[in-house]
C-alpha positions as CSV (number, residue, x, y, z in Angstrom):
1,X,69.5,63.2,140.3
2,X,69.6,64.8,136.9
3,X,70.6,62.7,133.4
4,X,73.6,64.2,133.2
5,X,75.0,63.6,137.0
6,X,73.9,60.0,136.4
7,X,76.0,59.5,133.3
8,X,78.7,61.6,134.9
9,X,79.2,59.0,138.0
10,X,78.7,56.3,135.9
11,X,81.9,57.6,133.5
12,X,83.7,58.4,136.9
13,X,83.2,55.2,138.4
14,X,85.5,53.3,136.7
15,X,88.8,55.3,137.6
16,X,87.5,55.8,140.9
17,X,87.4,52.0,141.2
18,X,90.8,51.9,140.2
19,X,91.9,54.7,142.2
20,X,90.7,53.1,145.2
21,X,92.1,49.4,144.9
22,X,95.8,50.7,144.7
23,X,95.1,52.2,148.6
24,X,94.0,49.3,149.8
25,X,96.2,49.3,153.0
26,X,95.2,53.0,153.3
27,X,91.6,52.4,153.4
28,X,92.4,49.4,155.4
29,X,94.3,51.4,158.1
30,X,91.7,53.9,158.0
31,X,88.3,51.4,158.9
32,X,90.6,50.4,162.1
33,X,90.8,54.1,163.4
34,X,87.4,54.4,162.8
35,X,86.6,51.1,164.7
36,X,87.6,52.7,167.9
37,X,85.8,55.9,167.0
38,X,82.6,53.7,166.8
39,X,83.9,52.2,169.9
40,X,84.2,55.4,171.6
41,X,80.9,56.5,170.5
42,X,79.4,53.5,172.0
43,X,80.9,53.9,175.6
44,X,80.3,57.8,176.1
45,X,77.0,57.5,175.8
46,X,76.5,53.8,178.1
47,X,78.6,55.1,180.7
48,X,76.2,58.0,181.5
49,X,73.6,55.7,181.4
50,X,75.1,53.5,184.1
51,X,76.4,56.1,186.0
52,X,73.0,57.2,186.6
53,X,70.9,54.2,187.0
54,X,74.4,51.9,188.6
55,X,75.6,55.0,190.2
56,X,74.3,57.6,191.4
57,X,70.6,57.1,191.5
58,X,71.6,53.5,192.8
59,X,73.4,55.3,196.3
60,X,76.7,54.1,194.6
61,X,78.4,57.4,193.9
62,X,81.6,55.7,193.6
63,X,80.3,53.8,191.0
64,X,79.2,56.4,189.3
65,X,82.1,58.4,189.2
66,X,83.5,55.4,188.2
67,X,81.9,55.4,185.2
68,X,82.0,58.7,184.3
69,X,85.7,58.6,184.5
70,X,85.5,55.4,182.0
71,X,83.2,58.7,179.6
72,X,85.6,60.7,180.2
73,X,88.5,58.4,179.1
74,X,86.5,57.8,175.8
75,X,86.4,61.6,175.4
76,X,89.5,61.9,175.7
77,X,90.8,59.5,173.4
78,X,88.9,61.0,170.5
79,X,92.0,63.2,170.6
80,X,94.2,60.3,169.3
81,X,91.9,58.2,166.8
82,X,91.6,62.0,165.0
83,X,95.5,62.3,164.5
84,X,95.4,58.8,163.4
85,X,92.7,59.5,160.7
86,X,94.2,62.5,159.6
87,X,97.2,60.4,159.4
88,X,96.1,57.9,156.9
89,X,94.1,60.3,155.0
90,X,96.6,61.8,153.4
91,X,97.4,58.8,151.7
92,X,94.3,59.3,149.7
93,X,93.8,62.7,149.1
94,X,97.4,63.8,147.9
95,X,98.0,61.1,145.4
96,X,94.1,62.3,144.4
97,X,94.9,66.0,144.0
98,X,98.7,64.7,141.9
99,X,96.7,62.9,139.6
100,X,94.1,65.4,139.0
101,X,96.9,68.1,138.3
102,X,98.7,65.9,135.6
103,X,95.5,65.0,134.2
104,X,94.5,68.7,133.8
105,X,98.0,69.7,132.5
106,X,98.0,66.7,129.9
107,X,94.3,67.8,128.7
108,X,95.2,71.3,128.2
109,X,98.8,70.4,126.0
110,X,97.2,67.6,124.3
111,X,94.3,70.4,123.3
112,X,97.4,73.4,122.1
113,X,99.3,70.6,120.4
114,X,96.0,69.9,118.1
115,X,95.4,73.6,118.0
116,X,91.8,72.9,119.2
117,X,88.7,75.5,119.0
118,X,89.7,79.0,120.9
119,X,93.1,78.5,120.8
120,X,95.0,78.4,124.2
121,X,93.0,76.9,127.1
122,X,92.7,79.4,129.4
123,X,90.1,77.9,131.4
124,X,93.0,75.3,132.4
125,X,94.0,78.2,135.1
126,X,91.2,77.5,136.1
127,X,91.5,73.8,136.3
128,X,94.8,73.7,137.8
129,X,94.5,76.1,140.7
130,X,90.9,76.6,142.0
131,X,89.0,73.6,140.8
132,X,91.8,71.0,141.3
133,X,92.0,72.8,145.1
134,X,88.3,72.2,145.3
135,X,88.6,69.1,144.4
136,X,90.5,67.4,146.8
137,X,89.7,69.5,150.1
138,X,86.0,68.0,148.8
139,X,87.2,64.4,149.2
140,X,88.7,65.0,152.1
141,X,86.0,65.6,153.5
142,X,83.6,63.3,152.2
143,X,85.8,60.6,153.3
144,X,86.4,62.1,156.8
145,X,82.2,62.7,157.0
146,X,81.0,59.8,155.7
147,X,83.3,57.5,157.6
148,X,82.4,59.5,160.9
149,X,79.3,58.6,160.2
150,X,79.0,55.5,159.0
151,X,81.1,54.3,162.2
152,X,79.3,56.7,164.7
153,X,76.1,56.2,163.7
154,X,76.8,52.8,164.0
155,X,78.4,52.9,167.7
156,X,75.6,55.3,168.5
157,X,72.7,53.2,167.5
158,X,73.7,49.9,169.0
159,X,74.0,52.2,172.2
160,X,70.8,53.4,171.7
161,X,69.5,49.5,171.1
162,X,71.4,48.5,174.3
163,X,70.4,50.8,176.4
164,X,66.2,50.3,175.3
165,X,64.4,49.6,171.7
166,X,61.5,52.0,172.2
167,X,64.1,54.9,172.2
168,X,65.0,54.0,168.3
169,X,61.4,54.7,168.1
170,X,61.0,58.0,168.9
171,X,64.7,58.9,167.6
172,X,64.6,57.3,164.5
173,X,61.4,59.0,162.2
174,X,63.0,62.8,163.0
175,X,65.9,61.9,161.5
176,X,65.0,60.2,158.9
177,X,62.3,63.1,158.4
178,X,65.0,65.8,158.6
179,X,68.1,64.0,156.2
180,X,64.9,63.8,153.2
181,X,64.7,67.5,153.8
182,X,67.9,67.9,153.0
183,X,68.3,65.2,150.0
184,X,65.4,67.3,148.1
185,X,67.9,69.9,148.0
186,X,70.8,68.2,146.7
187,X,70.0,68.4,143.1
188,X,69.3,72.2,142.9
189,X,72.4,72.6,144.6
190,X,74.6,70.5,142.2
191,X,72.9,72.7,139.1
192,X,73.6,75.8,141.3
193,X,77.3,74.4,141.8
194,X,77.8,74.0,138.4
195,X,76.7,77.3,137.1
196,X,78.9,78.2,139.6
197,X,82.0,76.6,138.1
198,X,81.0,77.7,134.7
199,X,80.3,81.2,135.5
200,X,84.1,80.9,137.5
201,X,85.8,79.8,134.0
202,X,84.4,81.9,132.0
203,X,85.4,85.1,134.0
204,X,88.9,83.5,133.8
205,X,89.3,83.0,130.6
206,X,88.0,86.6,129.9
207,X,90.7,88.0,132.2
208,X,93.5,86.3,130.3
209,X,92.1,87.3,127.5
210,X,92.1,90.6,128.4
211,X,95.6,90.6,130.0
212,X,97.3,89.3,127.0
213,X,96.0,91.8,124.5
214,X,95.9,94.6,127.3
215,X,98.3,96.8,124.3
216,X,96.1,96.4,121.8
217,X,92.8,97.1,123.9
218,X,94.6,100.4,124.5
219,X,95.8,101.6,121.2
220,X,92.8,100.3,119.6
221,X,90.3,101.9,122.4
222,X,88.1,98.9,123.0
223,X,88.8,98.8,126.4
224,X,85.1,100.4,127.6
225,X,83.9,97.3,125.5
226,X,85.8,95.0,126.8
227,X,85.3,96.2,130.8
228,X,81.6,96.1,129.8
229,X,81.9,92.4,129.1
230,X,83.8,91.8,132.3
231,X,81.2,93.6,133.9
232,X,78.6,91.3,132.5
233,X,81.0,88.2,133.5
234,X,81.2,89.5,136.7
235,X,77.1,89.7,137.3
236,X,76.8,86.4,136.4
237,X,79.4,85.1,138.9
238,X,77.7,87.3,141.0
239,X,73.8,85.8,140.2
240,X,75.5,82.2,140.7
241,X,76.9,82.6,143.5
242,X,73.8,84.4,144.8
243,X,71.5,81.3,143.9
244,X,74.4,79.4,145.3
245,X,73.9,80.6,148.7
246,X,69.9,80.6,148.5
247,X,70.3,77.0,148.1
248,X,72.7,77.0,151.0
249,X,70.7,78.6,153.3
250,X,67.5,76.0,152.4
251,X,70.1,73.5,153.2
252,X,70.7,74.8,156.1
253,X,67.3,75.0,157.5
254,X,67.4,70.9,156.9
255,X,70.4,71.0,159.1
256,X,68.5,72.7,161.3
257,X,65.3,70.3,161.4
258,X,67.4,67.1,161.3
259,X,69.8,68.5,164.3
260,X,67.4,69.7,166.5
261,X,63.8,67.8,166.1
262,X,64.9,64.4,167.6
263,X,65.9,66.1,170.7
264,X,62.4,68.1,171.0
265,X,60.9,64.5,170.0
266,X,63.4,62.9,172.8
267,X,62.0,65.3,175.4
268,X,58.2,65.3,174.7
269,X,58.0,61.3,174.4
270,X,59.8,61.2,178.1
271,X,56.7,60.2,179.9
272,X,55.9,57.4,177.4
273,X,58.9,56.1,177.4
274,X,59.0,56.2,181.4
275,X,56.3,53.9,181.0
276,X,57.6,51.5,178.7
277,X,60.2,51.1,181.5
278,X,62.7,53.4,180.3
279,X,65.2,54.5,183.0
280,X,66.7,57.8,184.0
281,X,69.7,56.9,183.1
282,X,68.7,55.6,179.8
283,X,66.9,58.4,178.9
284,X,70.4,60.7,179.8
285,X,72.4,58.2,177.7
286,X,70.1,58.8,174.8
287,X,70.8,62.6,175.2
288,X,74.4,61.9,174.8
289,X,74.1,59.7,172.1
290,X,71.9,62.5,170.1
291,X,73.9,65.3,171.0
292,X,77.2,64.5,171.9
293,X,77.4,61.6,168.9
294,X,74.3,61.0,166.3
295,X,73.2,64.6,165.6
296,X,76.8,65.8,164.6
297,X,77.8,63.2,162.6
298,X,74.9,63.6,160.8
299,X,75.0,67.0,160.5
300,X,78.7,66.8,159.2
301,X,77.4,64.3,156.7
302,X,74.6,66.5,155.4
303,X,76.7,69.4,155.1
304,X,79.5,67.6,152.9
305,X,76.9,66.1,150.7
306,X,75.6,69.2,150.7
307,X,78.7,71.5,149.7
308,X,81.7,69.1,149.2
309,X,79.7,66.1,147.5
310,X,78.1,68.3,144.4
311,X,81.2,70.6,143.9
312,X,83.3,67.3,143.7
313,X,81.2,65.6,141.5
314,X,81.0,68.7,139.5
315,X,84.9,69.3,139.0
316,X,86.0,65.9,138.8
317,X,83.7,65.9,135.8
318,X,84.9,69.0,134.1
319,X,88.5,67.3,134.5
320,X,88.3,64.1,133.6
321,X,85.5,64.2,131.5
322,X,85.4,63.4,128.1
323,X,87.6,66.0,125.6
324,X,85.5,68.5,123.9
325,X,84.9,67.4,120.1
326,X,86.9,69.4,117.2
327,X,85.5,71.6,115.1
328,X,84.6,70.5,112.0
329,X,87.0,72.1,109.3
330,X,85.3,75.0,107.4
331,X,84.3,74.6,103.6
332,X,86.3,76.3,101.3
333,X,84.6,79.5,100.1
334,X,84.1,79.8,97.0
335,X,86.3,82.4,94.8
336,X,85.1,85.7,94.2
337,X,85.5,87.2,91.0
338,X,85.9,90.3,89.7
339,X,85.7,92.8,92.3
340,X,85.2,96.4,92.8
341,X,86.9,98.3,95.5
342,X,85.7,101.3,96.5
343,X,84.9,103.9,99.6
344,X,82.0,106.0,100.1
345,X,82.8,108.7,97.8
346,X,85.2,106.3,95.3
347,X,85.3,103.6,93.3
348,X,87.8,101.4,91.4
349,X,88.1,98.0,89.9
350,X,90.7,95.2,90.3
351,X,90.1,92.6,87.8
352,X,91.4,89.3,89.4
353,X,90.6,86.0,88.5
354,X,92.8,84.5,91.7
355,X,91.2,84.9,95.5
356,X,92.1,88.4,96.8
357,X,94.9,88.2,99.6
358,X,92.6,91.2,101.6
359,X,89.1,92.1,101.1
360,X,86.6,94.6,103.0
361,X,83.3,94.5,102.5
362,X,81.4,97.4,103.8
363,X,83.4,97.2,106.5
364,X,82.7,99.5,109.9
365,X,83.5,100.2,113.4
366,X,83.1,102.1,116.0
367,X,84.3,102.7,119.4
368,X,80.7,102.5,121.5
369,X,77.2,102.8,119.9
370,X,76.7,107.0,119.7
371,X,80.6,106.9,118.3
372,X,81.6,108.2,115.1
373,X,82.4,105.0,112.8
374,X,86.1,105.2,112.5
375,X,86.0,103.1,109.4
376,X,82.3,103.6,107.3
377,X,81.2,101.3,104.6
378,X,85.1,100.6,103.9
379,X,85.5,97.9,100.8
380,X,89.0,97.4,99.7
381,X,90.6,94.2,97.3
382,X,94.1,93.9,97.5
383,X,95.2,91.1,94.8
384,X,97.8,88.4,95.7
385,X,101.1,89.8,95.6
386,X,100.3,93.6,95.7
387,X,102.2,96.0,97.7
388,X,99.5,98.7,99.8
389,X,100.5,101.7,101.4
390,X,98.0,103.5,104.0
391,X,98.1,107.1,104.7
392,X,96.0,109.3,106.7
393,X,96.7,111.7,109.4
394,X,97.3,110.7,113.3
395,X,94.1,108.8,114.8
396,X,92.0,108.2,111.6
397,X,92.0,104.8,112.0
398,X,95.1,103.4,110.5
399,X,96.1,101.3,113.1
400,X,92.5,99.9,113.5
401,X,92.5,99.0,109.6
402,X,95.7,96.5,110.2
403,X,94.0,95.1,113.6
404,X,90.6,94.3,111.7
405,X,92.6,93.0,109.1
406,X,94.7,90.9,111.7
407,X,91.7,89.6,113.4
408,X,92.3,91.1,116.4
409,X,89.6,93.5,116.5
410,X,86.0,92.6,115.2
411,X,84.0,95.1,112.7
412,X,80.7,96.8,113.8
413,X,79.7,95.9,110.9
414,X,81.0,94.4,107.5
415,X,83.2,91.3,107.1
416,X,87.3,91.1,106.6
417,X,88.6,88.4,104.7
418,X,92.3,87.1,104.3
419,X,92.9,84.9,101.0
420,X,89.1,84.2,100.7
421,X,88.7,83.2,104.4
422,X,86.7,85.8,107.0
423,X,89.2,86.6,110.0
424,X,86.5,87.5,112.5
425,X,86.5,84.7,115.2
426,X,89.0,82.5,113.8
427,X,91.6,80.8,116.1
428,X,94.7,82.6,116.6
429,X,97.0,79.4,115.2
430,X,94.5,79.9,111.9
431,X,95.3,83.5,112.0
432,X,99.4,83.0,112.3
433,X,98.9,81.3,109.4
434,X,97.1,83.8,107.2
435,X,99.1,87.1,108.1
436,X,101.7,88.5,110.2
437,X,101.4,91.6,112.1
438,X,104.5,93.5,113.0
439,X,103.6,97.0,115.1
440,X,105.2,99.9,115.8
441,X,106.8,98.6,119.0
442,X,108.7,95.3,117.8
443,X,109.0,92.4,120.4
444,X,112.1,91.0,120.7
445,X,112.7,87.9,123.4
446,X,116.0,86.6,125.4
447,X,117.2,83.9,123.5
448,X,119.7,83.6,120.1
449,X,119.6,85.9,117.3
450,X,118.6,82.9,115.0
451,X,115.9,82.0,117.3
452,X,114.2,85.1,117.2
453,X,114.7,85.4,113.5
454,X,113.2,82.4,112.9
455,X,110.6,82.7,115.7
456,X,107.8,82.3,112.9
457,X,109.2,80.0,111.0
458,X,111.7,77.2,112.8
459,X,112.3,75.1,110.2
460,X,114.2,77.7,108.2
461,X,117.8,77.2,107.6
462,X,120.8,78.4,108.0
463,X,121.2,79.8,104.8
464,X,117.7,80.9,104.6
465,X,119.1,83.4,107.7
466,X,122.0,84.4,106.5
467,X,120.3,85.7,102.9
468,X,117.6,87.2,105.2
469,X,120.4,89.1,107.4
470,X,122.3,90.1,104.2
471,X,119.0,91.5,102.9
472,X,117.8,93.6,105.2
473,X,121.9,94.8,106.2
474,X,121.2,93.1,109.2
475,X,124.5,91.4,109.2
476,X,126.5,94.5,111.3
477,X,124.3,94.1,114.3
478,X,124.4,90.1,114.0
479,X,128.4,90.5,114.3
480,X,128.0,92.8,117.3
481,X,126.2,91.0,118.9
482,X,128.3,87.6,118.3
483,X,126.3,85.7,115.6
484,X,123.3,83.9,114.9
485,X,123.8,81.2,118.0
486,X,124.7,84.4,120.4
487,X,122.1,85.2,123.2
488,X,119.9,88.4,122.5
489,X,119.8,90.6,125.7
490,X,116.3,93.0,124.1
491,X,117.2,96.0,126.3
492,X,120.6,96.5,124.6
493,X,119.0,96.7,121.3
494,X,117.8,100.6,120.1
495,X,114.4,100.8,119.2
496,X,115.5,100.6,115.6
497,X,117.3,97.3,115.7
498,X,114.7,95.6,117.4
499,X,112.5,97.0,114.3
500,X,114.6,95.1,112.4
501,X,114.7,92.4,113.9
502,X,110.8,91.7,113.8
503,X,111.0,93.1,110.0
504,X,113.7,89.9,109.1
505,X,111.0,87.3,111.3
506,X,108.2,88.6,109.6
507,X,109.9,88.1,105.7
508,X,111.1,84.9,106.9
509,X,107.4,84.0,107.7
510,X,105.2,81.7,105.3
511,X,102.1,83.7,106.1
512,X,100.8,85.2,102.6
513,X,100.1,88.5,104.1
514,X,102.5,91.3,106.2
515,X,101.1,94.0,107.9
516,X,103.6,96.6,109.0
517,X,101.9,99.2,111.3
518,X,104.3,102.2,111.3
519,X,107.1,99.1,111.8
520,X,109.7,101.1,110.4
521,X,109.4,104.5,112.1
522,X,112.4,104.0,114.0
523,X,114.7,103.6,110.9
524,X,116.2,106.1,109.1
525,X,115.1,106.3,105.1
526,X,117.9,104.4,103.8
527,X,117.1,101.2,105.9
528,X,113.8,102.1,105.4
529,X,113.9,101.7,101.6
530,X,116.0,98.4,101.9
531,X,113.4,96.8,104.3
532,X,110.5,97.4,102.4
533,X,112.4,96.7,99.1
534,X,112.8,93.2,100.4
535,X,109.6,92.5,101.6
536,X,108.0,93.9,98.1
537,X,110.2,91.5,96.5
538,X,109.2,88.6,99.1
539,X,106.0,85.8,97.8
540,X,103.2,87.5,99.5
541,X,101.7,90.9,99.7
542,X,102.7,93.6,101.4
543,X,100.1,96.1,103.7
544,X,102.5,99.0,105.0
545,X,100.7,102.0,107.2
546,X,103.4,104.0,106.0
547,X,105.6,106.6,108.1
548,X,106.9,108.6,105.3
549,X,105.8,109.4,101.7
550,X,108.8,107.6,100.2
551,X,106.6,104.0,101.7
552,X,103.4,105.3,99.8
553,X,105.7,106.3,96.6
554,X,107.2,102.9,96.4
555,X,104.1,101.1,96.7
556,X,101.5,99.4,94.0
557,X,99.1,101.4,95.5
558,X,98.1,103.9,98.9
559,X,95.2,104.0,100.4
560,X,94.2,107.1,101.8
561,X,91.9,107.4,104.9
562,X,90.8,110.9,106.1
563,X,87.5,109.9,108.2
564,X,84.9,110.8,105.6
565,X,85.7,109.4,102.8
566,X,88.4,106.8,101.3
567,X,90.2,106.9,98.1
568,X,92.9,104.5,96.9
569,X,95.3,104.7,93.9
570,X,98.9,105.2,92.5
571,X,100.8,108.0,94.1
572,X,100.2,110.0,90.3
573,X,96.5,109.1,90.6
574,X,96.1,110.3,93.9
575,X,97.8,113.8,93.7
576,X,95.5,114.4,90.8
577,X,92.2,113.7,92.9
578,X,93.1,113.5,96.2
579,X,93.6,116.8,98.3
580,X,94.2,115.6,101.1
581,X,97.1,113.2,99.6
582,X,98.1,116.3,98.3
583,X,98.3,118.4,101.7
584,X,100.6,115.1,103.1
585,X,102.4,115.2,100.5
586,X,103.1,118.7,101.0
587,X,103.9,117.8,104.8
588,X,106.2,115.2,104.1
589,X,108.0,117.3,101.5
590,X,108.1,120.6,103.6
């Protein structure tokens, strides 16, 4: 047994003490079914014995159908003391499998509500469904095999005893030979197991990864990327389970000598035995006791400690271990000062002595390694408080720009950095609480109209909504639809008032930074110019990719992207030096 497994029992042992003294009348119920299944173990195999030598082999066939029939009985009975086992022990496994389920749940919101590392426990799936499962069908059957067992081996080797000593001598050293064997692989097996498990979470928490941002992965087009990692997940699974079985099929082998050696030792020692006065019938009670008792109840043993035994030990551990430490708090980085911000083929200075709310620094990505960078050697600083439009025709990487800056997609190369912190990696609660992304397609969700208005910030009040609503001429739609404490049914909102729905939760935010990805293509210009009116005029700084030229007009600045080279400036700067600015200009104009 490895370190780790010993210091794992020894931190299970204590709440599996405990677990076990409140069943006390369980346990206690099941020893007394198991009694008679020693019992009955006992008498199968003695009965052949006299049968034979009392019986049969005596001229007595009476007699020795008699005591066959007394065998058969015992058989026969097995039937019952089963359904009572079964019986009692689901007393201990379902209280087992309730506990493990609130213990899993209460781990994984005590983790969200401290807004541990990663974010959402995903691996708690995990947890809940499979490994919980696991769990308890393991220590079912380690109780059913190791009381077998204990009880049968018990019955059986008294039988064995009874019916002559010098058969525990031959019986006895195959056995023990055969179940070390089989020990020597329980270790291997345990690591294999646990691999196992890890390699299971892992893939799970990639999935629902890659299920919630499934949208993004799309418009982005990081999907090969992200089905190469699955694919990767996946070959691991694959290589664990494959050791997995390697070990299982070793084990097996074990089974295999422990099962069937003592019989092949039974059979070749018959003469010697004959002349240390064993009978016939002796000899044919021993084969009973081997095969019909012994042998599979220790072949049912071997294969739960085996299987059952390492994956329990495993899970229990990964449930109620100890909670994973919290990452230490970052340092605060230092403030940059002045900086320049330019693009391959442009430069220009922002002279800030405050932390810039967005900076690029040679930022670039592409989509696969032989892909042309969408974004090359980008630096941008945007100062606190600025308002920054982003132009560029369809598919130049607009979109991307807003997602790097979000966090939700990582550079190639380069780092992004929100208020003087870098994005890439962070948790998503740290992100909600550096920026706010609002996309083209808003999200609105069935509940009140102050509910979802507030949905980024709760404790706002009622005031606080209704200047929000009155900014953004929100109030029309609020009327409709019967107020601020009136349900929200999203599919009877147009595309445009669910825009502007998302646009009023965003400015009602406390994140210093709002990124608008086209959020206001659904709008006509009027409520256009109103919503971005009031989020210029809102603390923070504004990133808009804008839908029309009026967005770039009224902002600080535009940055332009056309795929070679990036240029940012005023709109009057821009039209001067810019020819592509000028050409969208044109287009938006024509």
């Amino acid at each position: 047994m490895t370190s780790a497994e010993a210091g794992t029992l020894r931190r299970l042992a204590p709440p599996a003490r405990r677990f076990l003294a409140h069943r006390k009348g369980v346990l206690v119920r099941l020893a007394l079914w198991s009694l008679a299944e020693s019992g009955q173990a006992f008498l199968v195999g003695h009965a052949v014995a006299r049968s034979v030598d009392e019986g049969f082999l005596a001229g007595d066939p009476r007699r020795g159908l008699l005591w066959l029939g007394i065998a058969l009985v015992a058989v026969l009975s097995g039937a019952r003391v089963v359904r009572g086992v079964f019986a009692q022990l689901a007393g201990v496994t379902e209280p087992l499998r309730d506990g493990l389920v609130r213990r899993a749940v209460d781990r994984s919101m005590a983790g969200a509500a401290r807004g541990g590392p990663g974010g959402t426990d995903r691996a708690a799936v995990s947890r809940l469904t499979n490994q919980v499962e696991i769990a308890r069908d393991s220590f079912a059957g380690l109780v059913l095999t190791l009381r077998s067992f204990v009880f049968t081996a018990a019955g059986a080797l008294l039988g064995l005893l009874s019916l002559h000593p010098a058969l525990l001598v031959v019986v006895l050293p195959p056995l023990a030979a055969g179940l070390a064997l089989f020990l020597v692989t329980l270790r291997p097996m345990a690591a294999a197991q646990r691999r196992a498990l890890a390699a299971d979470e892992a893939l799970g928490d990639h999935a629902a990864r890659a299920r919630a941002a499934l949208r993004d992965l799309a418009a982005c087009g990081t999907g090969p990327g992200v089905e190469r990692s699955g694919a990767d997940l996946v070959a691991d699974a694959a290589a664990a389970a494959r050791t997995l079985a390697g070990w299982a099929a070793v084990r097996t082998a074990a089974l295999g000598v422990a099962g069937h050696l003592p019989v092949l030792a039974l059979l070749v020692a018959v003469e010697w035995l004959r002349g240390h006065g064993v009978s016939v019938g002796a000899l044919l009670g021993a084969f009973t006791y081997l095969v019909q008792s012994l042998l599979p109840a220790l072949h049912t043993l071997m294969t739960a400690l085996g299987a059952a035994g390492s994956r329990l030990l495993v899970v229990l551990d990964r449930i109620l271990g100890p909670e994973p430490e919290p990452e230490p708090e970052p340092e605060p980085e230092p403030e940059p000062g002045p900086s320049t911000v330019s693009a391959p083929a442009a430069a220009f200075t922002v002279d800030t002595a405050a932390v810039p709310a967005l900076e690029l620094r040679a930022v670039t990505l592409s989509y696969g390694v032989r892909a042309e960078p969408v974004l090359d050697a980008l630096d941008l600083c945007v100062a606190p408080g600025e308002h920054l439009a982003v132009v560029g025709p369809s598919g130049i990487g607009k979109s991307t720009l807003t997602r790097l800056v979000a966090g939700t997609l990582a550079p190639s190369r380069g780092e992004v950095r929100v208020a003087g912190r870098p994005v890439t990696g962070r948790p998503a609660a740290e992100l909600a609480a550096l920026r706010v992304l609002v996309p083209q397609d808003a999200y609105v969700f069935s509940g009140t109209v102050g509910d979802n208005l507030a949905y980024l910030r709760t404790d706002a009040s009622r005031a606080e909504l209704d200047a929000a609503v009155g900014a953004f001429g929100l109030g029309p739609l609020v009327e409709r639809l019967g107020g601020l404490d009136a349900t929200v049914r999203p599919a009877e909102l147009s595309p445009g008032e669910r825009q502007l729905v998302a646009l009023v939760r965003a400015y009602l935010s406390p994140a210093p930074l709002l990124l608008l990805d086209e959020a206001t293509c659904h709008l006509d210009p009027a409520s256009e110019a109103r919503a971005e009116e009031a989020l210029a005029g809102r603390a923070g700084t504004l990133v808009v990719v804008a839908h029309r030229l009026s967005s770039a007009v009224r902002a600080d600045r535009t940055l332009v992207l056309d795929g070679v080279r990036a240029q940012c400036g005023t709109h009057a700067e821009l039209l001067g030096r810019s020819p592509l600015y000028r050409d969208l200009t044109g287009h938006w104009n024509s």
